[in-house]
Structures are given as C-alpha cells and as structure tokens.
N, C-alpha and C positions, 0 to 999 in steps of 0.2 A: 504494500500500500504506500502508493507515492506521499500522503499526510500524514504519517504514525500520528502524530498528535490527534486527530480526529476518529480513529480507530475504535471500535466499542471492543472490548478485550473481554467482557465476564460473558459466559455464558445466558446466566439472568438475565441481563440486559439485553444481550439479542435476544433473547425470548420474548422481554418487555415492548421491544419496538414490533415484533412478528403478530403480537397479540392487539396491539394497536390497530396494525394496518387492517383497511377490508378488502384486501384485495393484491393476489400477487400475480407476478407474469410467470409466465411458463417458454421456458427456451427450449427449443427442441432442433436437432441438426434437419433443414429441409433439402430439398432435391438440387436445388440450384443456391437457394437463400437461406438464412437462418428464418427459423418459425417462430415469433414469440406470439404470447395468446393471454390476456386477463383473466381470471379465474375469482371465482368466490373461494374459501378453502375451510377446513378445519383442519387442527392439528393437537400434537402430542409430543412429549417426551419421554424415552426411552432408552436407558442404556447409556445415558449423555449426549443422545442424540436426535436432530426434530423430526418427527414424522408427519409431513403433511399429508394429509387427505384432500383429492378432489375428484366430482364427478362430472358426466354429462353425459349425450346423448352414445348409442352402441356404436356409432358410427361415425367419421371421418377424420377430417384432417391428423387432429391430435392422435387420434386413434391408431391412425396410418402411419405416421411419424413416430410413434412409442415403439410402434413392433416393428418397425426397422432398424431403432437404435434409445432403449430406454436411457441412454444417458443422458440428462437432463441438467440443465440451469433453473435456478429460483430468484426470483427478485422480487421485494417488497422496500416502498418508502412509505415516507408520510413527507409533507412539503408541509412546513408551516407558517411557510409566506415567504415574503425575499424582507431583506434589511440595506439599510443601506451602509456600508463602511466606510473611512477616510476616503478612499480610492474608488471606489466602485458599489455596484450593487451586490448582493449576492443572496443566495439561496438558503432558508435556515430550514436542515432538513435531519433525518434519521433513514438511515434505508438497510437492508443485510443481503447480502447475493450468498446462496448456497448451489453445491453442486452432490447430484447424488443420482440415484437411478428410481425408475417407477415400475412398479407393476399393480397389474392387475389385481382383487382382493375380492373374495366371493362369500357366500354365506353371515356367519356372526360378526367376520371383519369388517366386510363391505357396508351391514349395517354399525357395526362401532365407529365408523369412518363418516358417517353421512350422518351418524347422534354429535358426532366431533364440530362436521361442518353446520350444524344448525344453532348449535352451540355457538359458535362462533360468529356467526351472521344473526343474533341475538332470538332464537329460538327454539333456544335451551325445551327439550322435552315434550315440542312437537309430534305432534303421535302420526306416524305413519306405519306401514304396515309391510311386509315380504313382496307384495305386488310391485312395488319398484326396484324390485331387482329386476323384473321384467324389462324395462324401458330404461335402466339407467347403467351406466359402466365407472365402478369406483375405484379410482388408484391410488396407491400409496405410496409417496414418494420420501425415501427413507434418502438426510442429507450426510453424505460423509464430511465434509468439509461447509461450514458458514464464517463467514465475515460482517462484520459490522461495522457504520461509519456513520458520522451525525458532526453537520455545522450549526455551532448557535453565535450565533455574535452578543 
C-alpha cells in the first residue's frame, strides 16, 4: 500500500467498515474485460477469516464467469463526502478490497447464507421458506487475503 499511514491494520476494523457498507463489487476475470458487478451481501467470520454470502438469479453473466474461474476480487467503501485541504480537494472515505474464491452452497448453507444477507440488508428474520432455492443460486465467497484503507482529514 502506497499510504501505510492510511492503512486499517486490525482485523475488527475491516470488519467494522465491511458491516457499514450496503453494498460490495464483485470482480470476476471476463473474456476480453474485467467483470465487476454491485451486489447486496451478507457475511461472517470464521476461522479469522470473512465469508461473504451472495445470491441471484441460476443464470448468467456472474454465473458464467464463476465457473470458468472462481477466483474472485471484493471491494466495498463508504464515501463520506470530499473535504477540502490546504492544496486540494479530497475524498474522506473507508473502503477494504479482498481477494478469495467463490463457490456455490446448497441446502442448510445456502439458506445460512441468504438469513446472513437479510441480516445484513436490515431484515434480520424475515421468514422465507426452501422454495427459493428453487429460483435463487447462493455463493460463498471465502476471503484469503483483505486490506483496509480510510482518509479522514
């Protein structure tokens, strides 16, 4: 990291800003281009390590892109305006890029994973029911490596 000073170093804390954000990208290697994609998510910890959950439809792009090459980038910020300083303007923000792989998660995961995301998109213990496993495809994307960084003026 080109700013060590700006670095978030504890665990906690990137978890802190991960819990914050509503909303991460998803970077996936494409055919020609990189693929990134917005996601709602829910997640966890495990082991020392984040496990995000995300779902969507049984079909395409992501879909296609996973099973060619789960290896996967994670990105989430929060922007909380810009400032202005002696010299310039700048950005006063929190964000953590992790790198990990995803797979696919069925049965009692698939639904822990989608109680994770509703949780997290604030509705904690919404009732749903097995029928959406029908129509939805849930992955778990387990990060080996995250970083953290945040300017405040």
């Amino acid at each position: 990291m080109r700013k060590s000073q700006r670095e978030i170093q504890s665990f906690e804390e990137i978890t802190d800003v991960l819990n914050r954000c509503d909303t991460i990208r998803l970077g996936l290697f494409g055919q020609e281009y990189p693929y990134v994609v917005p996601l709602s998510f829910g997640y966890e910890t495990a082991n020392g390590k984040i496990v995000i959950y995300i779902h969507g439809a049984q079909e395409g792009k992501k879909h296609d892109l996973i099973a060619q090459s789960n290896k996967v980038c994670v990105e989430a910020d929060i922007c909380h305006g810009f400032a202005e300083t002696e010299r310039s303007v700048t950005t006063v923000y929190e964000s953590i890029i992790g790198y990990g792989t995803a797979e696919k998660v069925y049965g009692d995961e698939m639904m822990h994973g989608l109680r994770l995301l509703l949780a997290h998109c604030g509705y904690e213990g919404f009732p749903f029911d097995q029928s959406v496993t029908n129509i939805l495809t849930v992955y778990k994307i387990t990060l080996d490596s995250v970083t953290g960084k945040r300017r405040t003026v």
